[in-house]
C-alpha positions as CSV (number, residue, x, y, z in Angstrom):
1,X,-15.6,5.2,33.7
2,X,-17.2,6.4,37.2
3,X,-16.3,9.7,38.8
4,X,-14.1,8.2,41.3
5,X,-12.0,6.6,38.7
6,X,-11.3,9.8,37.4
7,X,-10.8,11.7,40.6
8,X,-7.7,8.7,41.7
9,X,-5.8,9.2,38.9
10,X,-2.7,11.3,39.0
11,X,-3.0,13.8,35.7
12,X,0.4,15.5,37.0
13,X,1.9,12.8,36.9
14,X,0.7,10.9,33.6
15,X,1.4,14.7,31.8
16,X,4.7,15.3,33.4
17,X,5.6,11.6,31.4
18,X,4.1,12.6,28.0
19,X,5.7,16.1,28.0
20,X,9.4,13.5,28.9
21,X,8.5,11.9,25.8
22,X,7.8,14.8,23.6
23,X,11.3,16.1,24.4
24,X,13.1,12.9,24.0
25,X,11.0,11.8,20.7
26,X,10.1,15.5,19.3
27,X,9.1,14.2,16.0
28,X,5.7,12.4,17.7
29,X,5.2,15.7,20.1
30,X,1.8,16.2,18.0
31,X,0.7,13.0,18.1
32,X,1.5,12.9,21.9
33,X,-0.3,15.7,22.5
34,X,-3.3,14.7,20.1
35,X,-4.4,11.9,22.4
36,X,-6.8,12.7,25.1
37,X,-6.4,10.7,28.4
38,X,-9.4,9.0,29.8
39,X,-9.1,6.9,33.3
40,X,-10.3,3.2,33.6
41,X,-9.8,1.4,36.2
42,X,-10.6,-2.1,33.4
43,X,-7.8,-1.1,31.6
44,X,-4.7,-3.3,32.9
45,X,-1.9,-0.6,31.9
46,X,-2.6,2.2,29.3
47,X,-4.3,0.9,25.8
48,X,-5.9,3.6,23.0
49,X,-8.6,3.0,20.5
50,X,-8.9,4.5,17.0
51,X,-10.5,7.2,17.7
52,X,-7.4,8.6,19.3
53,X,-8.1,7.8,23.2
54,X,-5.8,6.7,25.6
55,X,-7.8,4.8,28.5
56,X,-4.9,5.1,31.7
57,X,-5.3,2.8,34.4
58,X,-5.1,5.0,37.5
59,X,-3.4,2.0,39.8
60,X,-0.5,2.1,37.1
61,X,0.2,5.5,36.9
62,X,0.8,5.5,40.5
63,X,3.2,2.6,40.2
64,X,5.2,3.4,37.2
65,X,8.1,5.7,37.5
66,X,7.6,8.9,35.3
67,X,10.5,7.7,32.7
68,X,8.9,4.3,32.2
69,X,5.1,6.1,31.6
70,X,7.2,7.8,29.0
71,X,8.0,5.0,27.0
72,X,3.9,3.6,27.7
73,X,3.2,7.1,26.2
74,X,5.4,6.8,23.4
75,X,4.2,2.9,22.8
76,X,0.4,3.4,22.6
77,X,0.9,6.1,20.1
78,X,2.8,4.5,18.0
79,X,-0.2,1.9,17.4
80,X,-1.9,4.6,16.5
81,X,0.4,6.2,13.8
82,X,1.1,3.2,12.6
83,X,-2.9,2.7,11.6
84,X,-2.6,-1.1,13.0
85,X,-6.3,-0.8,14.2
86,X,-6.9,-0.5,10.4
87,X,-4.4,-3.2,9.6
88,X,-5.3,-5.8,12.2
89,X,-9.6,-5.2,10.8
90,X,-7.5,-6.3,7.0
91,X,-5.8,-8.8,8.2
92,X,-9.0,-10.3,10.1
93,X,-10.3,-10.4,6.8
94,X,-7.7,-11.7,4.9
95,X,-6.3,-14.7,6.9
96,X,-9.7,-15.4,8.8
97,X,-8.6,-14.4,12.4
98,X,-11.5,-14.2,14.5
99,X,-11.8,-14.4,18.6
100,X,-10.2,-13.0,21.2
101,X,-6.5,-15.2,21.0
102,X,-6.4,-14.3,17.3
103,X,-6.7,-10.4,18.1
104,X,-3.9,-10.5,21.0
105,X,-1.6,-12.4,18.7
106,X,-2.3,-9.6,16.6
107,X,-1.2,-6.7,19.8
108,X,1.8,-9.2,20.5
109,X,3.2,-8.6,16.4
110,X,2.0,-5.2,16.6
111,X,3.9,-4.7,19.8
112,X,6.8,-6.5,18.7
113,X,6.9,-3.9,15.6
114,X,7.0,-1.3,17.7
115,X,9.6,-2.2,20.6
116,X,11.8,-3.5,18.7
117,X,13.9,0.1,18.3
118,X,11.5,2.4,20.1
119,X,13.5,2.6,23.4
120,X,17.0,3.6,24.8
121,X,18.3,7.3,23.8
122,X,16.7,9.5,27.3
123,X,13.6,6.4,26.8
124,X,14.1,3.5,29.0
125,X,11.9,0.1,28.3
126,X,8.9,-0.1,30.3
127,X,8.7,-3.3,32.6
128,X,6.8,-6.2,30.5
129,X,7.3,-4.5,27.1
130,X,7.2,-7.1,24.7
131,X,10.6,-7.5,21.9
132,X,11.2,-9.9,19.3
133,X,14.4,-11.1,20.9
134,X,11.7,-11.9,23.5
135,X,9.9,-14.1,21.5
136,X,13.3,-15.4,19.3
137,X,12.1,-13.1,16.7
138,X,14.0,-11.5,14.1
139,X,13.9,-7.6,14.4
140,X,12.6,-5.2,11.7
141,X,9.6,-6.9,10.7
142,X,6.0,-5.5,10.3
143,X,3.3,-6.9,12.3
144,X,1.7,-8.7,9.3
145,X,5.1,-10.5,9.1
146,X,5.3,-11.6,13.0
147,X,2.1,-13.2,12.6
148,X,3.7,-15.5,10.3
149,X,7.0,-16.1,12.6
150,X,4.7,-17.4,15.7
151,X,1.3,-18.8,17.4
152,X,0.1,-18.6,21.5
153,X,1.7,-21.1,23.7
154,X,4.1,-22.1,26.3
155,X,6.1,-19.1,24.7
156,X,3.5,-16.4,25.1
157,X,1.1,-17.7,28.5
158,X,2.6,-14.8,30.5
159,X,1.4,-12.6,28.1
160,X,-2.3,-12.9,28.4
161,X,-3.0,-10.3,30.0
162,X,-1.5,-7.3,27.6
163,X,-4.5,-5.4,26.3
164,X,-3.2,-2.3,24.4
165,X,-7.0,-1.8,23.2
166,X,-9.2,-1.5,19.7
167,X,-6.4,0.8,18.5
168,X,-3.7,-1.7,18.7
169,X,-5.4,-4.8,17.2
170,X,-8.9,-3.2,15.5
171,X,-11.3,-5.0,17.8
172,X,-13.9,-2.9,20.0
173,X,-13.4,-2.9,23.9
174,X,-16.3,-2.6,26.3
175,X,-14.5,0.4,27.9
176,X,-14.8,2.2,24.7
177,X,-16.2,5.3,23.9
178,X,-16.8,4.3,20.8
179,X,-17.1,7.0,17.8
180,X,-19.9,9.1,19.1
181,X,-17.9,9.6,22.4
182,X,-16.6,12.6,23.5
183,X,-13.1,14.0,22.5
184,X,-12.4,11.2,19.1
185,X,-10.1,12.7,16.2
186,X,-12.3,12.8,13.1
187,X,-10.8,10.8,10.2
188,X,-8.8,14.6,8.6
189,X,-7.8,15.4,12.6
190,X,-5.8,11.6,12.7
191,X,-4.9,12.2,8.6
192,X,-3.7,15.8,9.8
193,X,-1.7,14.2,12.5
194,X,0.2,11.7,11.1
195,X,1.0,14.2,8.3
196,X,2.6,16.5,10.3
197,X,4.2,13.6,12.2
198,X,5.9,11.9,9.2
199,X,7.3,15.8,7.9
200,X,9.3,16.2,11.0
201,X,10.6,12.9,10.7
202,X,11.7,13.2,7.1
203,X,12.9,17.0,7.6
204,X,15.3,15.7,10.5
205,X,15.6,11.9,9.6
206,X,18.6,11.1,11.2
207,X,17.1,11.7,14.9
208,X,15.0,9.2,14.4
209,X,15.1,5.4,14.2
210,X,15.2,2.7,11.1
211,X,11.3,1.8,11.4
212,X,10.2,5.5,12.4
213,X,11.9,6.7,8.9
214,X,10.6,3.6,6.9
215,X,7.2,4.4,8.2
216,X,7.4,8.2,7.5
217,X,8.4,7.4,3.5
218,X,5.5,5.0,3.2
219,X,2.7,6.9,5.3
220,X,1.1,8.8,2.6
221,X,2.8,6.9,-0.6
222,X,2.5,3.8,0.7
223,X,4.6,0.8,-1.4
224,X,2.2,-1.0,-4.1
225,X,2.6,-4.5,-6.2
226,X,3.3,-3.7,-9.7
227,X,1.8,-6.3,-11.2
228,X,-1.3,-5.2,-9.3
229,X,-1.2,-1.8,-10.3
230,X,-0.4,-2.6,-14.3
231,X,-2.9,-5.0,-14.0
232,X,-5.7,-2.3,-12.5
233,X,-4.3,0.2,-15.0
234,X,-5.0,-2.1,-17.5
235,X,-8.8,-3.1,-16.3
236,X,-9.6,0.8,-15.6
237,X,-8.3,1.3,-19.7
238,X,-10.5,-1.6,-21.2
239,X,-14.2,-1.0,-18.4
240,X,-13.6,3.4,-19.7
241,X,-16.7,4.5,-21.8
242,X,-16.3,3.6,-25.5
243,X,-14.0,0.3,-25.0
244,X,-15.5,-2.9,-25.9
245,X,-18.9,-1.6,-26.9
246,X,-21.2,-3.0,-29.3
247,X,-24.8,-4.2,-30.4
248,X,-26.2,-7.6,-30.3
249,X,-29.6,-9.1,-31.5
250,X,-28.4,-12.5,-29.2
251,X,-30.8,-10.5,-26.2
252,X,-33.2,-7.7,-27.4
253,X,-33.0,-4.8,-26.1
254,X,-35.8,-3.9,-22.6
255,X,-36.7,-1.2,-25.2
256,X,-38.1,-3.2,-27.2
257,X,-41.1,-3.6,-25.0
258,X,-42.3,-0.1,-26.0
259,X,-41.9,-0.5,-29.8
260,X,-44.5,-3.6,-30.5
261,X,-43.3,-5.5,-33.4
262,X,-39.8,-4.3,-33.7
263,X,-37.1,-6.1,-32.1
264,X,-33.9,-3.7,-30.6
265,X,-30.4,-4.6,-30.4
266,X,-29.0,-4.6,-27.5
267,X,-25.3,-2.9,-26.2
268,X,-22.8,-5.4,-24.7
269,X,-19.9,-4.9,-23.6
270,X,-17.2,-7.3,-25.8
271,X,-14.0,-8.2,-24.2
272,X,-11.2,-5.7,-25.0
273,X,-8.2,-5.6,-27.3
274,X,-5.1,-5.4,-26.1
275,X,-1.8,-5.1,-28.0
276,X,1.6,-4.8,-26.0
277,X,4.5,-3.3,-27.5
278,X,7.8,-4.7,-25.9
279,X,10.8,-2.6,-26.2
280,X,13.4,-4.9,-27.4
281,X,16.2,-2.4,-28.1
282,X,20.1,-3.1,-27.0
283,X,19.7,-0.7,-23.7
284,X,16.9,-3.6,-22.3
285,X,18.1,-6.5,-20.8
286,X,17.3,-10.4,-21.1
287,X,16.0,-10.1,-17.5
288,X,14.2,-7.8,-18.4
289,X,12.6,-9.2,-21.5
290,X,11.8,-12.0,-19.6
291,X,9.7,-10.4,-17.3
292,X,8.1,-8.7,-20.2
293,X,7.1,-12.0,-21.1
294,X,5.4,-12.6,-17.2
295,X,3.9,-9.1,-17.8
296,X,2.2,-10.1,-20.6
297,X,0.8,-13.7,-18.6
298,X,-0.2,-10.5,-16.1
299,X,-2.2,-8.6,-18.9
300,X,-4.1,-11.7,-19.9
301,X,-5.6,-12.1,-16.7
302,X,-6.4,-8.6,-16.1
303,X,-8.8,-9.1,-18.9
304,X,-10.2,-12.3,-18.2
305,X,-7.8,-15.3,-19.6
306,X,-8.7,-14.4,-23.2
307,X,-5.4,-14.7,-25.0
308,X,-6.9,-14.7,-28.7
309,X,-7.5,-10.9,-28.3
310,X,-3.8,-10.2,-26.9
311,X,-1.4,-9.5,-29.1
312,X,2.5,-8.7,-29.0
313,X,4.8,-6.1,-30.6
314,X,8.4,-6.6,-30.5
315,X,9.7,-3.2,-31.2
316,X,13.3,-1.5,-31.0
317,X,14.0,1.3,-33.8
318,X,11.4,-0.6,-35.8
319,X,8.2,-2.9,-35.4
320,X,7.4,-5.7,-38.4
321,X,5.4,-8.3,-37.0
322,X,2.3,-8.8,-34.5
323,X,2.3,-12.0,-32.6
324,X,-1.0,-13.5,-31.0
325,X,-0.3,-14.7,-27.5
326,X,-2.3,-17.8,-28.5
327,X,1.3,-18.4,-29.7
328,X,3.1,-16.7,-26.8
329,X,5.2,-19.8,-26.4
330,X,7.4,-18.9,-29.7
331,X,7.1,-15.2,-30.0
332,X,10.8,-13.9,-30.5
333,X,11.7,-11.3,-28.9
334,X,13.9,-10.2,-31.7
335,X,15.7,-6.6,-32.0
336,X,18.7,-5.0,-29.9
337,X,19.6,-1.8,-31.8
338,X,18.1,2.0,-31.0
339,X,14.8,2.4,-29.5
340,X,11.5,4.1,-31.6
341,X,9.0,3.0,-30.4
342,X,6.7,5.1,-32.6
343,X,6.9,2.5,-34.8
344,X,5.3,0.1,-32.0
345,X,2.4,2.3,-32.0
346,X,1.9,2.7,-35.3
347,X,2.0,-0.9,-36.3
348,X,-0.1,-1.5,-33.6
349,X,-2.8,0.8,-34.9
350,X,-2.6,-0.1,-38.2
351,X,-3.3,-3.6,-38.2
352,X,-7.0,-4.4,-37.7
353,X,-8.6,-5.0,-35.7
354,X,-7.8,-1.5,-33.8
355,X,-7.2,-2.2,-30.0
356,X,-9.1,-1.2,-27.3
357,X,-5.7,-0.5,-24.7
358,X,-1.6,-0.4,-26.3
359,X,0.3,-1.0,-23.0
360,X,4.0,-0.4,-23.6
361,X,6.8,-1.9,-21.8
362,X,9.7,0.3,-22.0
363,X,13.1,0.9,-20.1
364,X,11.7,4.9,-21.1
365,X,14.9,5.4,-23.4
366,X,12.6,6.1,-26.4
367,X,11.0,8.9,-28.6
368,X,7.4,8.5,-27.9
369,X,4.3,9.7,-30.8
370,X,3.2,13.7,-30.6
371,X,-0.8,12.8,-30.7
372,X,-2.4,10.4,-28.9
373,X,-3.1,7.3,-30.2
374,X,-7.3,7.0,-30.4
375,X,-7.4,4.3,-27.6
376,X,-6.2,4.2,-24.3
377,X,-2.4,3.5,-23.6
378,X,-0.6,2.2,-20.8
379,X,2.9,2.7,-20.2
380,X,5.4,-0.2,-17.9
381,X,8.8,1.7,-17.2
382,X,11.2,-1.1,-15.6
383,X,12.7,-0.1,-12.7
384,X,15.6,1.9,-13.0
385,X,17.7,4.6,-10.9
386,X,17.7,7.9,-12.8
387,X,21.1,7.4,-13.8
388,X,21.0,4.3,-15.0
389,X,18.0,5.4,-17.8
390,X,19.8,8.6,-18.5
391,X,22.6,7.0,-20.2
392,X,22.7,6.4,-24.2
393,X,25.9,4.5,-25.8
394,X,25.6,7.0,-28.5
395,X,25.0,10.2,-26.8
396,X,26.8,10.8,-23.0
397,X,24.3,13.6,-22.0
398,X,20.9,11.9,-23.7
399,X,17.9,12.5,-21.2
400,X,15.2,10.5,-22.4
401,X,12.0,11.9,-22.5
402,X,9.5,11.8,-19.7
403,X,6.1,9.6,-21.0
404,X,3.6,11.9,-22.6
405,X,0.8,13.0,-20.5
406,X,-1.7,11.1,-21.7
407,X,-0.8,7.8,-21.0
408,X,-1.4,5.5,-17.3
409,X,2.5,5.1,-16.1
410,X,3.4,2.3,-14.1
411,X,6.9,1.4,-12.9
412,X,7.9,-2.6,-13.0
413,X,10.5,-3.1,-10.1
């Protein structure tokens, strides 16, 4: 930026549009006013970069009615909020997207996540603003999802030229100021931000759009696989101190260097135990003993494929027999009266060799043991509205109780 590109540009102006869009869009009036402006004269419109800098190209300020800078306003910080200079750098990653077409494929999904219901109520659609009716898109997608939906072509030539910067795609302009420039957010300042962002949209949701609400309930609790959260549960149980450890003469121990003549054992770490209780009482379903069955494919992974030292526990008001998942094919899933699953964990315990994790998949509707077991226990509730799992054919107003304290919870939906 030279002197004279800041003196051309029309601050009045560009701040008369961002106050218009604070009063139009009041839930993003922090984030608006967050941004710092900085004129370029290489930028081709306005574009931001993730340090929370909006680069404002002097010649379109002066072109651009103060309604339409508005919406640019509006636009460019919602790339921001939306983290998809974070996103697009995972994506890269992911998919293998490299170069310059990759990255503005990237702007054009991000855009299209965007504009797709960020206009109209007191904010008219800038000139050149890019939809996904533009590009025969379906509406209400995520940006990782439009990449999918589309490449560059014939479809997408006139749109060389959109640039909305580093904070719209994750890759680093030459205008930048980069990190140690002046007036960036820190990491907290952009956390605090979006904080206060997403509670104004959630203490007034109905002022605010479909995607703008969807992305203020997943900002700070964003949505997770379960199956990759049991399976993380269950790898952080079996790696804790004291699971799976043991001595071995197979390799001496580097001690043994500073006692001549004596050979040291070694500690390894042997794979871990693991014995799933599956609550086959009459309030779970067949679906959803059949996904206890994929949960229990999921478990064997998470601790390296080695089925001989899985083993199940069908369990409804009482538990008999332990099943090897060597024999996973005919383990029956037997039961359908009340639900104890104390029994589970006791059986489990008692049979020897003691596991190293008990993971436990439940519908919650069960009495669950007063101590804790001596080895670490993870807990799969399947997915159910509150309702639904407060509900006991015997009892109208049973409340099951909540899993004890001590156990990793993880909800199957």
């Amino acid at each position: 930026m030279t002197p004279d590109a800041a003196s051309v540009l029309d601050r009045d102006k560009l701040f008369a549009a961002r106050l218009h869009a604070a009063r139009v869009r009041p839930y993003l009036a922090t984030a608006l006013f967050a941004l710092h402006p900085v004129a370029s004269r290489r930028v081709p419109t306005m574009a931001v970069d993730r340090h929370w800098r909006c680069y404002v190209s002097p010649a379109f300020v002066d072109r651009t009615p103060v309604e339409e800078l508005a919406g640019v306003w509006v636009h460019e910080v919602s790339h921001l909020l939306r983290d998809h200079h974070g996103r697009g750098d995972r994506v890269a990653r992911e998919r293998g997207l490299t170069g310059f077409g990759e990255r503005l494929r990237m702007n054009i999904a991000a855009d299209c996540e965007i504009n797709d219901d960020a206009f109209g109520d007191g904010l008219p659609r800038p000139e050149g603003a890019v939809t996904p009716t533009f590009l025969k898109l379906p509406e209400g997608q995520l940006m990782e999802e439009y990449l999918s939906l589309f490449r560059l072509g014939p479809g997408t030539q006139d749109l060389a030229w959109l640039d909305c910067g580093s904070g719209a795609d994750g890759l680093d302009r030459e205008w930048d100021l980069g990190p140690d420039g002046a007036h960036g957010l820190s990491d907290q300042e952009r956390d605090a931000v979006r904080f206060r962002v997403a509670q104004g949209i959630n203490a007034r949701p109905g002022n605010t759009s479909k995607g703008w609400r969807r992305w203020a309930e997943e900002v700070f609790h964003p949505p997770q696989p379960w199956r990759e959260l049991l399976g993380a549960a269950v790898r952080s149980a079996t790696s804790g101190a004291g699971a799976g450890d043991d001595y071995t003469y197979g390799r001496p121990s580097r001690r043994s260097a500073g006692v001549p003549g004596v050979v040291l054992p070694s500690l390894r770490r042997r794979p871990p135990r693991v014995c799933v209780v599956i609550d086959t009482s009459g309030s779970v379903s067949d679906t959803e003993l059949g996904s206890a069955l994929h949960e229990v494919a999921a478990i064997c992974r998470a601790v390296g494929g080695r089925r001989e030292l899985v083993t199940v526990v069908p369990c409804d008001a009482a538990a008999t027999l332990v099943h090897r998942l060597c024999q996973a094919e005919g383990i029956p899933l037997v039961g359908g009266g009340g639900t104890d699953l104390r029994s589970g964990f006791a059986r489990a315990l008692r049979r020897g060799p003691r596991p190293d994790v008990i993971v436990v998949l439940t519908d919650g509707q069960t009495p669950w043991p007063a101590d804790r077991p001596p080895c670490r226990t993870v807990i799969g509730l399947f997915s159910r509205p509150h309702a639904a799992r407060s509900v006991n054919e015997n009892d109208p107003d049973y409340v099951p109780d909540a899993p004890p304290a001590w156990a990793r919870v993880v909800v199957i939906g």
